[in-house]
Backbone bond lengths (Angstrom), bond angles and torsions (degrees), N, CA, C in turn:
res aa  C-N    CA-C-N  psi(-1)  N-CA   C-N-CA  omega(-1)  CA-C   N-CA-C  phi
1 X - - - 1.465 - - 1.525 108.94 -
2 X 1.016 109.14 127.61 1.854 119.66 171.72 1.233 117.77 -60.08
3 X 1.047 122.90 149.02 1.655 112.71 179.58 1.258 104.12 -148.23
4 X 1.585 122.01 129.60 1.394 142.92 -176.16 1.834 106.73 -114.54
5 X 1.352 102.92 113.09 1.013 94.50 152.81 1.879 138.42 -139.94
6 X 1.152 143.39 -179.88 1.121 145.91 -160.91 1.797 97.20 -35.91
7 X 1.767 102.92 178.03 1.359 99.16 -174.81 1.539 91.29 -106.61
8 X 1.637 122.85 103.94 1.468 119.22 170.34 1.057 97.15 -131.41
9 X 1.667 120.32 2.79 1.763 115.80 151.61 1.470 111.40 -63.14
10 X 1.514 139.53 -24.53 1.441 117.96 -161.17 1.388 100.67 -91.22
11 X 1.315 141.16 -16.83 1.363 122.08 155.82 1.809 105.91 -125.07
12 X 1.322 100.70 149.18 1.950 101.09 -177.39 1.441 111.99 -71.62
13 X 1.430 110.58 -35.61 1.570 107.65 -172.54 1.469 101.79 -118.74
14 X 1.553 122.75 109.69 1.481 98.60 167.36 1.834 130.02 -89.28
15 X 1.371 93.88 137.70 1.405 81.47 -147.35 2.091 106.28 -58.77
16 X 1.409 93.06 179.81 1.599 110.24 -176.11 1.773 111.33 -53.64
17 X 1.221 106.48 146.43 1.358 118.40 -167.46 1.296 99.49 -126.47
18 X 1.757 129.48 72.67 1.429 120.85 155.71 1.479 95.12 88.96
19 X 1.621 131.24 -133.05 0.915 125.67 170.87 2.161 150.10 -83.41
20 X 0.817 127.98 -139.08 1.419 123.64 -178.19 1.608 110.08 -167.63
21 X 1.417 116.57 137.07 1.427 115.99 -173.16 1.803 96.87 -76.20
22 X 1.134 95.71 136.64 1.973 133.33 173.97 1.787 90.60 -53.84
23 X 1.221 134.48 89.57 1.218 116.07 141.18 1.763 105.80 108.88
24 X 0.953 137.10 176.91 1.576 133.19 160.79 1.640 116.01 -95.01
25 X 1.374 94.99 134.85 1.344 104.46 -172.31 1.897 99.61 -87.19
26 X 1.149 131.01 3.65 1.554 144.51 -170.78 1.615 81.77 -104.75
27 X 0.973 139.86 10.82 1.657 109.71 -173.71 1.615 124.77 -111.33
28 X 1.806 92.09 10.72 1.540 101.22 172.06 1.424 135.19 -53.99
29 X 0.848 171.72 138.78 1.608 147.21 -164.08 2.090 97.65 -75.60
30 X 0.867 99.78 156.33 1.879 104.77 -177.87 1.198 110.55 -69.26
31 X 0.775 138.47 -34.69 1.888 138.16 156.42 1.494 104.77 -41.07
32 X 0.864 123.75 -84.73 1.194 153.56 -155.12 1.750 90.97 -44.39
33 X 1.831 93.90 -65.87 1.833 101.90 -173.58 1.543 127.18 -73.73
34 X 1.495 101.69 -0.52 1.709 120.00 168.62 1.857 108.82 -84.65
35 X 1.770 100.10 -37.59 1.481 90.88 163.94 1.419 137.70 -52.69
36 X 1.602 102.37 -52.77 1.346 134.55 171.43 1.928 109.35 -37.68
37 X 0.929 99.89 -48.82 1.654 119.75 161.05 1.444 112.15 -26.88
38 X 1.208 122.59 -53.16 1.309 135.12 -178.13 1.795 110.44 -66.76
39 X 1.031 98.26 -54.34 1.568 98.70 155.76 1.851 133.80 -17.75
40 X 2.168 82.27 -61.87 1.270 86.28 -153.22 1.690 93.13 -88.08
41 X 1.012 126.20 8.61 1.655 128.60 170.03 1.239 115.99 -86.29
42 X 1.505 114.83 -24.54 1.653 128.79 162.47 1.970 96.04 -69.54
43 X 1.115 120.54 -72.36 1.263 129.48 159.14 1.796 106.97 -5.10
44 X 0.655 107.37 -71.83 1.773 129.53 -151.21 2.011 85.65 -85.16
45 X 0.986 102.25 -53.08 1.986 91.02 179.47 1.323 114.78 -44.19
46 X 1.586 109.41 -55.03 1.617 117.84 -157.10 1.399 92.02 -98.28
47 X 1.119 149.76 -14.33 1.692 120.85 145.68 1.075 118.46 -98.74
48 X 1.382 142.03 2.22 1.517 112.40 170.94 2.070 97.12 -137.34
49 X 1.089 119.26 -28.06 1.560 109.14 159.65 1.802 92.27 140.87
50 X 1.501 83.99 -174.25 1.908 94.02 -171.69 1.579 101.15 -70.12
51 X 1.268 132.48 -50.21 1.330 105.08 175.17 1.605 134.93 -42.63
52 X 1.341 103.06 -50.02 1.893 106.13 174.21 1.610 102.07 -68.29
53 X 1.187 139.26 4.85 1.515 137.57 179.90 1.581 103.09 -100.05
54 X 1.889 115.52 -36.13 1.383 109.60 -169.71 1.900 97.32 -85.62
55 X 1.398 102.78 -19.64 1.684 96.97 166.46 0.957 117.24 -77.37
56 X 1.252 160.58 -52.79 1.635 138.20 136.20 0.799 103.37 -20.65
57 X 1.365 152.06 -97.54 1.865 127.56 -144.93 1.590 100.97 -54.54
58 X 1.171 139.53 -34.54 1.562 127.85 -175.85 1.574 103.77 -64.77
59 X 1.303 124.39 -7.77 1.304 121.10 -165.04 1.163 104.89 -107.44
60 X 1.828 127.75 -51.70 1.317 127.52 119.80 1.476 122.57 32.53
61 X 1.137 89.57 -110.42 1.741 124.45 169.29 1.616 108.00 -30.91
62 X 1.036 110.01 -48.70 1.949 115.90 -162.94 1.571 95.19 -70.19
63 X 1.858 117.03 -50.59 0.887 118.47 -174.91 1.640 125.52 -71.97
64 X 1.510 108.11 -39.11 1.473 105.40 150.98 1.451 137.52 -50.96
65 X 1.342 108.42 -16.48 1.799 109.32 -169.36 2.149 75.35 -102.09
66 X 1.099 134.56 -64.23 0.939 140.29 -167.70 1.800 119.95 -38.66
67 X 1.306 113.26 -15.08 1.398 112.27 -154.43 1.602 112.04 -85.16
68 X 1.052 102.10 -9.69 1.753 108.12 -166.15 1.492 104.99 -106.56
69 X 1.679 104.76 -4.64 1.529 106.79 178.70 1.430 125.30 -69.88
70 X 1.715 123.96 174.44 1.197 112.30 171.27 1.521 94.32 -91.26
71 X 1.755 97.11 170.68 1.400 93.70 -161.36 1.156 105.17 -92.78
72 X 1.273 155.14 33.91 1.583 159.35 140.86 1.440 97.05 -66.70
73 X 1.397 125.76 -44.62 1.279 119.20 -171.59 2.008 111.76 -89.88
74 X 1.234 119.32 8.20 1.101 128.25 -172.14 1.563 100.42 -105.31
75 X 1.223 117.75 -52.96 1.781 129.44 175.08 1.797 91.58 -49.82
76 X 1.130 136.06 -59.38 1.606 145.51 -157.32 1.511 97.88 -58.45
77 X 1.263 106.24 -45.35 1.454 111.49 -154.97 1.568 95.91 -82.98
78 X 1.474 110.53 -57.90 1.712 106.95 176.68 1.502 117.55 -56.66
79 X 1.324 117.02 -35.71 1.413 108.15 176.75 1.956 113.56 -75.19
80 X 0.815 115.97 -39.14 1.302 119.52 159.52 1.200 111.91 -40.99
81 X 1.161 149.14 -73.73 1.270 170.92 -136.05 1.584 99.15 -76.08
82 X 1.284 112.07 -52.99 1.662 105.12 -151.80 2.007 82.14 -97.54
83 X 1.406 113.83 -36.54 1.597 91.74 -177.91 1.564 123.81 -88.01
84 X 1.383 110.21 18.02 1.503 128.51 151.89 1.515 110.99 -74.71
85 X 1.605 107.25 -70.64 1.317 120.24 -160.17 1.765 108.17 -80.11
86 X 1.153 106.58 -9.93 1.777 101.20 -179.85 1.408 112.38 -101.09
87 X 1.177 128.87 -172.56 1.356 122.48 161.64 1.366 109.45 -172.16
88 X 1.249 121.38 152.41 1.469 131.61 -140.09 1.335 102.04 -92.87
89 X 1.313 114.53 122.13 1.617 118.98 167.13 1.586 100.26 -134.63
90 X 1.488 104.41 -170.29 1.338 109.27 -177.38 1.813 111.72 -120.91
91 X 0.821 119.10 135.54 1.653 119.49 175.25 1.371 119.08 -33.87
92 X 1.141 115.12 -27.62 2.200 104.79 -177.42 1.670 73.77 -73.17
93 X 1.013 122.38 -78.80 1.960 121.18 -152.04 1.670 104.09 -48.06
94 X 0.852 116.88 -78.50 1.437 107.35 171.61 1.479 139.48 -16.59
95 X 2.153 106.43 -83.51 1.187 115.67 163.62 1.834 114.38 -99.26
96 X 1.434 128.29 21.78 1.225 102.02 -171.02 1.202 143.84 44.20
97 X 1.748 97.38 48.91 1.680 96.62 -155.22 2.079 79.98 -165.52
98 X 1.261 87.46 153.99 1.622 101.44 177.58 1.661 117.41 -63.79
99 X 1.148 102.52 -44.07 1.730 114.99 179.93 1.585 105.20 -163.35
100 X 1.072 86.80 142.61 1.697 101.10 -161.92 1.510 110.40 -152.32
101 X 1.459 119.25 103.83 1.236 128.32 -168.01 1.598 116.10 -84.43
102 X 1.234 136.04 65.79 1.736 144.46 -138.66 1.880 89.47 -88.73
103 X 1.478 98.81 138.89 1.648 113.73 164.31 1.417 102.89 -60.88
104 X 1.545 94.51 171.52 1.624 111.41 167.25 1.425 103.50 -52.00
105 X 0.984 98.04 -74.16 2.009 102.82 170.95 1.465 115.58 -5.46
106 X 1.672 98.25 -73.46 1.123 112.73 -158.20 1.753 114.98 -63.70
107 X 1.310 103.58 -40.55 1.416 117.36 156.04 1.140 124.16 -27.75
108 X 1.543 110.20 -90.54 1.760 127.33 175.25 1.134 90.07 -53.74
109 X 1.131 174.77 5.59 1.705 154.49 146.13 1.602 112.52 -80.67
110 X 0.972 107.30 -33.23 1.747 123.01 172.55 1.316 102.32 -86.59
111 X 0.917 142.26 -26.90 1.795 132.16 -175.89 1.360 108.47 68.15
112 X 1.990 121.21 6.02 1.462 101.30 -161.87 1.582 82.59 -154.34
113 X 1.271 103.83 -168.39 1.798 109.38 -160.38 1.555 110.78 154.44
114 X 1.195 124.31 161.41 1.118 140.36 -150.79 1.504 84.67 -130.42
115 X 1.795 103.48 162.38 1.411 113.48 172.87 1.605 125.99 -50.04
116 X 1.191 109.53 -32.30 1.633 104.33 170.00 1.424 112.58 -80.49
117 X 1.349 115.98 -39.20 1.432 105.60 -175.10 2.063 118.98 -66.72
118 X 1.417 112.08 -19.13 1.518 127.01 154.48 1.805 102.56 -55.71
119 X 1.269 120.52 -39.27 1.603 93.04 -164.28 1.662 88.93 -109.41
120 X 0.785 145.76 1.84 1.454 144.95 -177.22 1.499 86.44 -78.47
121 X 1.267 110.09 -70.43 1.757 113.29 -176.94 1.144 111.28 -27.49
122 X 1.815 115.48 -75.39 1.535 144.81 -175.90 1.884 98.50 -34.77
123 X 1.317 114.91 -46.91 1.502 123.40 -171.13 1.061 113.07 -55.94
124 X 1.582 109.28 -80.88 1.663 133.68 154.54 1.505 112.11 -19.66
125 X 1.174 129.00 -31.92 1.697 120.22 -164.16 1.664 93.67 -99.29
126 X 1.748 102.44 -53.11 1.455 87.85 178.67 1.382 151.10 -69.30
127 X 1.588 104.28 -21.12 1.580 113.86 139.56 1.108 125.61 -33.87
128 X 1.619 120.22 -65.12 1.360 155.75 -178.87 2.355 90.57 -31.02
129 X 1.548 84.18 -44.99 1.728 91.34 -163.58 1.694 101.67 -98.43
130 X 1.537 113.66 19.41 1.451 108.32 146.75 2.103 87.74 90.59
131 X 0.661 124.82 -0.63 1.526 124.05 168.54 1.505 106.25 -66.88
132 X 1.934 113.14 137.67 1.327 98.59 -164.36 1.565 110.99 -83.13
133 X 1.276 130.37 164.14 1.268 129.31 158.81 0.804 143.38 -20.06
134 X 2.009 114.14 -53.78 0.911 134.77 178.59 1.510 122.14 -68.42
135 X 1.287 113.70 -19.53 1.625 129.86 -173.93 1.559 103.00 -73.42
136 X 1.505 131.02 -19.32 1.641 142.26 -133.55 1.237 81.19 -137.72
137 X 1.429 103.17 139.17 1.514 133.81 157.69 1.442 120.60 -150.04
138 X 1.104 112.49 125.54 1.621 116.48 -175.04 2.216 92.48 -79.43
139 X 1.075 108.86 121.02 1.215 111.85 177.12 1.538 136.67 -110.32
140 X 1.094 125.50 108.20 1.545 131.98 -179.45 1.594 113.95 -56.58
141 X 0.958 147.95 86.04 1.214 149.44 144.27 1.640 133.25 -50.06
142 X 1.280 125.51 146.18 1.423 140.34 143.41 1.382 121.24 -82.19
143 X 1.047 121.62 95.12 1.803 122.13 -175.97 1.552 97.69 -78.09
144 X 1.369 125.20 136.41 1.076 126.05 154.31 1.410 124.19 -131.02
145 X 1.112 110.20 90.48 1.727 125.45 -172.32 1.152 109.43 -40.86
146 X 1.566 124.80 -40.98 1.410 132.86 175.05 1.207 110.90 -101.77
147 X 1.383 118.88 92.69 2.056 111.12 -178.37 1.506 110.18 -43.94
148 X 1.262 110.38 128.62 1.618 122.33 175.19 1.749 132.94 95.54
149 X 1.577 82.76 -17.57 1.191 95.65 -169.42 1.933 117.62 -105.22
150 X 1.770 88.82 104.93 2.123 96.30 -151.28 1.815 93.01 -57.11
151 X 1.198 125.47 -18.38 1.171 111.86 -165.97 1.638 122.66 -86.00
152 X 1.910 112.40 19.81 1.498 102.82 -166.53 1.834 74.84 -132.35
153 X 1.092 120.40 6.19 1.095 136.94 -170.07 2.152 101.75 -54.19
154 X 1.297 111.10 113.85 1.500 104.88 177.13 1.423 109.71 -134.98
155 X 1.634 119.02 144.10 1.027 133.98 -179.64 2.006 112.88 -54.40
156 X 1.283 119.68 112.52 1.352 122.24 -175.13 1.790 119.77 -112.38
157 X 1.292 120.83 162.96 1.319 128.81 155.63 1.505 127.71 -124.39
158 X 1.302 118.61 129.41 1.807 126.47 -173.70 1.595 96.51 -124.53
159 X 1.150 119.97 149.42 1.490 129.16 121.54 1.309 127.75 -80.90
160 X 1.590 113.94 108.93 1.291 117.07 160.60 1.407 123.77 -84.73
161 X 1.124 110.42 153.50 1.657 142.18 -169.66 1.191 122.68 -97.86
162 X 1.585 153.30 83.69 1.280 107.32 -165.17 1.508 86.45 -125.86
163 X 1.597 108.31 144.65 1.474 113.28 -168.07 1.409 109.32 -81.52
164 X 1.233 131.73 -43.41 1.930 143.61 145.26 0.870 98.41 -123.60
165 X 1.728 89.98 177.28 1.436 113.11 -164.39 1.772 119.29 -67.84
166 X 1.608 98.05 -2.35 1.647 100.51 -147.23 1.810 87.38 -105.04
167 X 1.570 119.54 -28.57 1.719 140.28 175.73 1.532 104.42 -38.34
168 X 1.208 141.88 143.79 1.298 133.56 100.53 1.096 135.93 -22.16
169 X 1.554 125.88 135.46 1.416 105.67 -179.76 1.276 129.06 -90.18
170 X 1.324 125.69 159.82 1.469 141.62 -167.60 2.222 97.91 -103.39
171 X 1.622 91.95 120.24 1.386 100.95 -174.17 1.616 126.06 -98.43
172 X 1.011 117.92 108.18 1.926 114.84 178.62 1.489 103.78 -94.93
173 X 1.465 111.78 111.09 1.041 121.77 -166.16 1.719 101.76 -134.53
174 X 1.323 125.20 128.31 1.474 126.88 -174.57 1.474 111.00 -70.36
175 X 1.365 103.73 -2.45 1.914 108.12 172.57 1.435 109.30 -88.29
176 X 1.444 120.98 0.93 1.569 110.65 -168.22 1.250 93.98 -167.01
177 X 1.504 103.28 124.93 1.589 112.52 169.25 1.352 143.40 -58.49
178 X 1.427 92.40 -30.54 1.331 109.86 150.57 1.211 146.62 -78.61
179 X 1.715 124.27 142.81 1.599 118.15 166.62 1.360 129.94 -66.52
180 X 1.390 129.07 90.68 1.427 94.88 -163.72 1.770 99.90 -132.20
181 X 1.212 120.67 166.86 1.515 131.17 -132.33 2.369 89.13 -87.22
182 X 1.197 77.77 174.49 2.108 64.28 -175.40 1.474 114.13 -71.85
183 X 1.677 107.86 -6.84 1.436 103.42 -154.28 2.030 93.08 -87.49
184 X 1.300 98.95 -12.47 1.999 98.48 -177.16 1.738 95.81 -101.17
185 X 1.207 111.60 12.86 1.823 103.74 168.92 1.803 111.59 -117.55
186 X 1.582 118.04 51.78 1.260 124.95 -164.80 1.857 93.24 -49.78
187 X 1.477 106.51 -44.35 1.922 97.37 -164.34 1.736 102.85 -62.58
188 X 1.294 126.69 -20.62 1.225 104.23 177.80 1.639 119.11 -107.18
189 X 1.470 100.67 141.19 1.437 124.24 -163.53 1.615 98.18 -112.60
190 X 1.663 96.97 123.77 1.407 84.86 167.96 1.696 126.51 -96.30
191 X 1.002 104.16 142.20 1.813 107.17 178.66 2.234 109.07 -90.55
192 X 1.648 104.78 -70.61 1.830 92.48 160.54 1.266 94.21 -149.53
193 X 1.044 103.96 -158.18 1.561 124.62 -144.34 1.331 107.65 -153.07
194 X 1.081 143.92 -161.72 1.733 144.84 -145.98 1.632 126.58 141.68
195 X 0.797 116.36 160.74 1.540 137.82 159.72 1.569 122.50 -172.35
196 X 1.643 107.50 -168.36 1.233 113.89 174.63 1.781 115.37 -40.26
197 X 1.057 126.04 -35.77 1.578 112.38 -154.85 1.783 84.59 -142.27
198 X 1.549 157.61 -16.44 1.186 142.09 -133.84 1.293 105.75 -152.12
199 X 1.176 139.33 167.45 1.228 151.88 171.78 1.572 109.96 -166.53
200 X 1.641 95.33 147.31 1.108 109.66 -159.18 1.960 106.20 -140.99
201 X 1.327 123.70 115.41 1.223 135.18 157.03 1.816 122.19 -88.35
202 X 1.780 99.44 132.93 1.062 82.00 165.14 1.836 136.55 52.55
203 X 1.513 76.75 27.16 2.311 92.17 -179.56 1.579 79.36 81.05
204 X 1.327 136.67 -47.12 1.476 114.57 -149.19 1.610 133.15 -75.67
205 X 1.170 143.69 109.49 1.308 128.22 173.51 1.487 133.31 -47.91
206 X 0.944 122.50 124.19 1.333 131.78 -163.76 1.259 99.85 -109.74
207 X 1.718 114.62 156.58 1.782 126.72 -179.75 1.531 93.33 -86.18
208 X 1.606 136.63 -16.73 0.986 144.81 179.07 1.781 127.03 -19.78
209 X 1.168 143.31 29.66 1.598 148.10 -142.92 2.029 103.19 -48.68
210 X 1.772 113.27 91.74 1.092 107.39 162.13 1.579 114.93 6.14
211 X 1.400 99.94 -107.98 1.699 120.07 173.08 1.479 110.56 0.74
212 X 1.145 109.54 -71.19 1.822 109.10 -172.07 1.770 112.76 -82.78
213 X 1.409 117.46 -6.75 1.350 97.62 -175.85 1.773 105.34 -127.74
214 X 1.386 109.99 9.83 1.449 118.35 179.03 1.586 96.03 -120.71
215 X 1.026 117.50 89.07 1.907 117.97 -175.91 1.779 98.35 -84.92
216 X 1.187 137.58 8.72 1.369 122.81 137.85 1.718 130.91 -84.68
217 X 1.355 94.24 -49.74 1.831 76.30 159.67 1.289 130.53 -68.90
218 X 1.812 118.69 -26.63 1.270 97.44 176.86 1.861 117.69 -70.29
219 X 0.975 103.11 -8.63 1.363 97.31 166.22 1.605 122.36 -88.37
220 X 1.167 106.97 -29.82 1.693 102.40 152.96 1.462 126.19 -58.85
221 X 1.383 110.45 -21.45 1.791 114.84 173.84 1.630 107.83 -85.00
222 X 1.613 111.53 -32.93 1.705 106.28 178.61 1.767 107.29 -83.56
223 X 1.669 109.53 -8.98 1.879 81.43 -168.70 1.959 80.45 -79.84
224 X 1.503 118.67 -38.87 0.873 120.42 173.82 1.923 131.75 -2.44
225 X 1.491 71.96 -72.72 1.707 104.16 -166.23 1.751 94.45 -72.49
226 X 1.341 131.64 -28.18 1.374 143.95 -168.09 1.818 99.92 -76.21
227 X 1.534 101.33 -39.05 1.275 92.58 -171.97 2.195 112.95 -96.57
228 X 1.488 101.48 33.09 1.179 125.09 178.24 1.689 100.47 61.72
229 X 1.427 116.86 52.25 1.649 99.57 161.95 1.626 96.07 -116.71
């Protein structure tokens, strides 16, 4: 499947938009942010109806049966989960909008999502299941369907995995059912990488703070934080 997404290839950093969310909205302890959950299924009834409410509790549920697992078996289950239950559209059809970075919420209420909105989910849940930060990277890719060839070349999104510091990473990607390590994903090239608090070019760590220089996720962390997670 081809995948198109927004134009955040024509510049790498877009610059800051006004303000920045106070702090990480991921920094609840996992108890605590699995409760909070319950909320957002009350949330999800009274604005969009009982179906987007029984998709939160299925999400719920995965993460409650999920929490006591090891985390090889926690990545399986979340990546499973969202490339069963989601399905691939593109942002004009969806939100009417060029690129559009949608919560978990927003996702499971739409039934559909674009390559970032699959690993935004995948991110969000596995935090959610107490996996550390540092292991997670929201990842920018070059897909190249045809190895070598710059001209089939398309803008992509993965969650990487990395089990230590010393591992390759392990990729959940909504193009492949499988987890598999970077060295069996030759077509994808990474460009950077990210999380809650870090960014990373080129292997390199940057002083760069997500939040203030990616003005689509930080707005995925404030509708976030708005809808009490």
């Amino acid at each position: 499947m081809r995948q198109k997404i927004g134009r955040w290839a024509a510049v790498l950093f877009i610059p800051l938009l006004g303000f920045c969310t106070s702090g990480s909205v991921l920094a609840t302890q996992t108890h605590s942010a699995l409760s909070q959950l319950l909320n957002l299924q009350e949330i999800a009834e009274t604005r969009y109806g009982l179906p987007a409410a029984d998709s939160v509790y299925r999400w719920r549920s995965l993460l409650d049966a999920s929490s006591g697992l090891p985390e090889q078996e926690k990545l399986k289950r979340i990546n499973q989960f969202f490339n069963l239950h989601v399905y691939y559209d593109e942002d004009k059809r969806i939100w009417q909008k060029a690129d559009y970075w949608a919560t978990p919420l927003e996702t499971l209420v739409q039934a559909r999502g674009d390559c970032e909105d699959y690993t935004i989910a995948k991110y969000i849940s596995l935090r959610l299941l107490d996996i550390p930060e540092d292991k997670l990277k929201l990842t920018y890719v070059n897909l190249y369907p045809v190895i070598g060839d710059n001209s089939t070349k398309q803008a992509h999104m993965v969650l990487a995995y990395y089990p230590d510091e010393q591992s390759e990473p392990l990729y959940l990607d909504n193009l492949q059912g499988q987890i598999l390590p970077a060295s069996k994903r030759p077509e994808l090239k990474p460009v950077f990488s990210f999380n809650d608090s870090a960014m990373w070019v080129n292997g390199e760590k940057t002083n760069v703070k997500p939040s203030v220089q990616l003005s689509r996720w930080r707005d995925v962390l404030n509708r976030m934080h708005n809808d009490g997670m």
